[in-house]
MIDOSE-1310 file (N, C-alpha, C; in nm, 2 decimals, decimal comma, always signed):
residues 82
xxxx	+2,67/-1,33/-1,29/+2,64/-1,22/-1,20/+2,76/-1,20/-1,11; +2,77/-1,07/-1,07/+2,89/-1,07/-0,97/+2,84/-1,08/-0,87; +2,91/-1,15/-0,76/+2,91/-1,11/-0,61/+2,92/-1,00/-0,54; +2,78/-0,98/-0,46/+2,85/-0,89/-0,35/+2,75/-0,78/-0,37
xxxx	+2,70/-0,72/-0,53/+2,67/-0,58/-0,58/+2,47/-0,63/-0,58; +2,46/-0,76/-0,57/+2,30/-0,73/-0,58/+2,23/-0,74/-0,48; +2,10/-0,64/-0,45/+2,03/-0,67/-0,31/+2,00/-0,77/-0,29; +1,93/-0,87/-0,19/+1,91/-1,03/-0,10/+1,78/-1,01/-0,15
xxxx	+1,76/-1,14/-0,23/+1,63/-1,16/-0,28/+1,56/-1,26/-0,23; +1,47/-1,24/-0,12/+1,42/-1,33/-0,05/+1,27/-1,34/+0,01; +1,16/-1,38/+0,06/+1,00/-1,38/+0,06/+1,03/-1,28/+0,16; +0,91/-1,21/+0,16/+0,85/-1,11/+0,19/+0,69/-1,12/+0,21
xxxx	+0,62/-1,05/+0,28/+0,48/-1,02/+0,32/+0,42/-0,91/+0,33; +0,39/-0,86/+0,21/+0,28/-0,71/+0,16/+0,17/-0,72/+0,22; +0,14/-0,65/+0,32/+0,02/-0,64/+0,40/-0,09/-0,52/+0,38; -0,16/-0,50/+0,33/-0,27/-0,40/+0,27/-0,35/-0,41/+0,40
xxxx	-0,35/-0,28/+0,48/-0,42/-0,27/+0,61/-0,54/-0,17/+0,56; -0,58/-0,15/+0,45/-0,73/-0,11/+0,43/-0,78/-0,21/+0,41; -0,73/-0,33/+0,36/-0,84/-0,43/+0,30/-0,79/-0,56/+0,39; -0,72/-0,57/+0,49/-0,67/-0,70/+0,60/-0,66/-0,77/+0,55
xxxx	-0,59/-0,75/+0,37/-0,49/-0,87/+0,37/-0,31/-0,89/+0,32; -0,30/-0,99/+0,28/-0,16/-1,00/+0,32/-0,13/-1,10/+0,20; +0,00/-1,13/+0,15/+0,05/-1,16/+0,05/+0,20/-1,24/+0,07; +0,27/-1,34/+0,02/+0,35/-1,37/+0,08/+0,42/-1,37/-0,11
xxxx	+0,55/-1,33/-0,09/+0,62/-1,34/-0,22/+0,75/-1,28/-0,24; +0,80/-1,26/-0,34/+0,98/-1,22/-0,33/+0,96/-1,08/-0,36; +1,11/-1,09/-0,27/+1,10/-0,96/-0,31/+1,24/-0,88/-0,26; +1,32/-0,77/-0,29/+1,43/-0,69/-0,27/+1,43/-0,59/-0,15
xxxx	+1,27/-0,58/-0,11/+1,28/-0,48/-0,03/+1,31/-0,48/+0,11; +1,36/-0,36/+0,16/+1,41/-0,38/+0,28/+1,31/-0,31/+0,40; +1,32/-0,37/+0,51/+1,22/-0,37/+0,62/+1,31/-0,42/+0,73; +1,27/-0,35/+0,85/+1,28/-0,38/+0,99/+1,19/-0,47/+1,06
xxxx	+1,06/-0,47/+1,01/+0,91/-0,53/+1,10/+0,93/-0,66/+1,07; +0,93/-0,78/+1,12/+0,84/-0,90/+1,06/+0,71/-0,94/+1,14; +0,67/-1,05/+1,06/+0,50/-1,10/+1,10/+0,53/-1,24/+1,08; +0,45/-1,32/+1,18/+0,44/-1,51/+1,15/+0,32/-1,47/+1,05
xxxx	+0,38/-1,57/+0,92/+0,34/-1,61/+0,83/+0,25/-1,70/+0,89; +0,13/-1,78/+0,78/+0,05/-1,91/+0,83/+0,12/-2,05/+0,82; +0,24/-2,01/+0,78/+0,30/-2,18/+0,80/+0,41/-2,19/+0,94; +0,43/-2,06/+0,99/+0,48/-2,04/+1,13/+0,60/-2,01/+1,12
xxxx	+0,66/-2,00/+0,99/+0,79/-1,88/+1,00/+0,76/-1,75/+0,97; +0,90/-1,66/+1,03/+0,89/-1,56/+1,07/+0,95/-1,48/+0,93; +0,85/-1,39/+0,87/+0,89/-1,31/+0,71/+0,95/-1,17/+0,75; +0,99/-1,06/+0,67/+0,96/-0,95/+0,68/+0,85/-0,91/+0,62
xxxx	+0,77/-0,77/+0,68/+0,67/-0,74/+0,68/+0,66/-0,58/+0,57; +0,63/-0,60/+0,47/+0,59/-0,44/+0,38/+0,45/-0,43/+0,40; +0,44/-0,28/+0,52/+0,31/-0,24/+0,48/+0,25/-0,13/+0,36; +0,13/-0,16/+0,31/+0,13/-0,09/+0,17/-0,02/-0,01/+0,17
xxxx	-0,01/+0,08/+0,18/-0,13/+0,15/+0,14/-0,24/+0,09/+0,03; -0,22/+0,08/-0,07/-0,34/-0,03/-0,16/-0,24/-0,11/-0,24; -0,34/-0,19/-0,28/-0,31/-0,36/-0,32/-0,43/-0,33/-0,41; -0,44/-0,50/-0,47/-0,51/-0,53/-0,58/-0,64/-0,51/-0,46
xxxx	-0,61/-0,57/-0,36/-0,73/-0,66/-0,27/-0,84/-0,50/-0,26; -0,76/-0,35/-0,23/-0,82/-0,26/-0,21/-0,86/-0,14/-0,35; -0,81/-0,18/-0,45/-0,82/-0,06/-0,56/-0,92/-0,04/-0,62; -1,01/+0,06/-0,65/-1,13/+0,04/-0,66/-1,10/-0,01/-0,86
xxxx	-1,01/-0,05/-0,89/-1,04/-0,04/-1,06/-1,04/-0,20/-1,05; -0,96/-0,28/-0,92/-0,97/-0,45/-0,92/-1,09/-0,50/-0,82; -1,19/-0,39/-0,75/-1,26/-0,41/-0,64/-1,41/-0,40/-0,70; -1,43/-0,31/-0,81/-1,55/-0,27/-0,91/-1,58/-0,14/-0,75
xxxx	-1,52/-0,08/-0,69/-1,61/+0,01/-0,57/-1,55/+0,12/-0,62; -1,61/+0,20/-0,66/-1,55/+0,32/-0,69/-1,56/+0,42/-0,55; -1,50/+0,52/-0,56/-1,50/+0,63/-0,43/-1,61/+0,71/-0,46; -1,63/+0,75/-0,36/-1,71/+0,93/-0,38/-1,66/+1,01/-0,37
xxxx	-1,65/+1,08/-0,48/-1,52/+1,23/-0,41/-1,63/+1,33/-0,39; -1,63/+1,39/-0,30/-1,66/+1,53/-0,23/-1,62/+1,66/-0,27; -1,65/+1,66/-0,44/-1,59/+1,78/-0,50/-1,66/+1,87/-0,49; -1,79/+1,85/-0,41/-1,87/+2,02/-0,34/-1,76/+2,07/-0,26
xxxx	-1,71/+1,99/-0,20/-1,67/+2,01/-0,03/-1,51/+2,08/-0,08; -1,47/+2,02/-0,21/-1,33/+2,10/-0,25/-1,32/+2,21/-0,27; -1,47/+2,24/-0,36/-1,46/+2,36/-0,43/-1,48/+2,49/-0,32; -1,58/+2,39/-0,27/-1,60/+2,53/-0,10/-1,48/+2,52/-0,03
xxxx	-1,41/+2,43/-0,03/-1,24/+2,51/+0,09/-1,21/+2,58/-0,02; -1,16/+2,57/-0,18/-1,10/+2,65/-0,21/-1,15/+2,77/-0,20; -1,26/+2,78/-0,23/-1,31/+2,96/-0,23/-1,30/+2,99/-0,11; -1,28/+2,93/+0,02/-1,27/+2,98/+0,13/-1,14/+3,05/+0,17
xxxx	-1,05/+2,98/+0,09/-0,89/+2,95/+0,11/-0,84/+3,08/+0,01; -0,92/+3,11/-0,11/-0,85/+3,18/-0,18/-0,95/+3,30/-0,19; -1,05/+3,29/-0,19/-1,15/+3,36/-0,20/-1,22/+3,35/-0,34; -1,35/+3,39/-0,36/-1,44/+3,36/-0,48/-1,44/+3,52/-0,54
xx	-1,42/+3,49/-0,69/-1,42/+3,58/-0,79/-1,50/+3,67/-0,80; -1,63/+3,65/-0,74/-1,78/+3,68/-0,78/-1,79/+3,80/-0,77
């Protein structure tokens, strides 16, 4: 490998704040935030919209979508054919 050309590959902490948890592992990405880890050093911190911990296909929870409620903004929004 050459020097110098690859990003710092080092632990990291993916934090899923739907589901309050957190993850410790490598990683390339870059961040400003960190968080104390549970062994008392200090990581950078990736916060992530969903994780395994929150997805409904690794959770068995499926969502409710509110496709009444779509179909009535759109007709409101565009108006109904009728």
């Amino acid at each position: 490998m050459k020097n110098g050309i690859h990003p710092e590959y080092r632990p990291v902490v993916f934090r899923d704040r739907s589901a309050d948890t957190a993850f410790l592992t490598r990683s390339t990405a870059v961040t400003k935030s960190t968080v104390t880890w549970e062994d008392g050093q200090e990581y950078p911190v990736v916060d992530v919209e969903i994780s395994s911990a929150s997805h409904p296909f690794w959770t068995g929870k499926a969502r409710s979508n509110d496709v009444e409620g779509r179909i009535a903004a759109f007709e409101r929004r565009y108006g109904s054919k009728k």
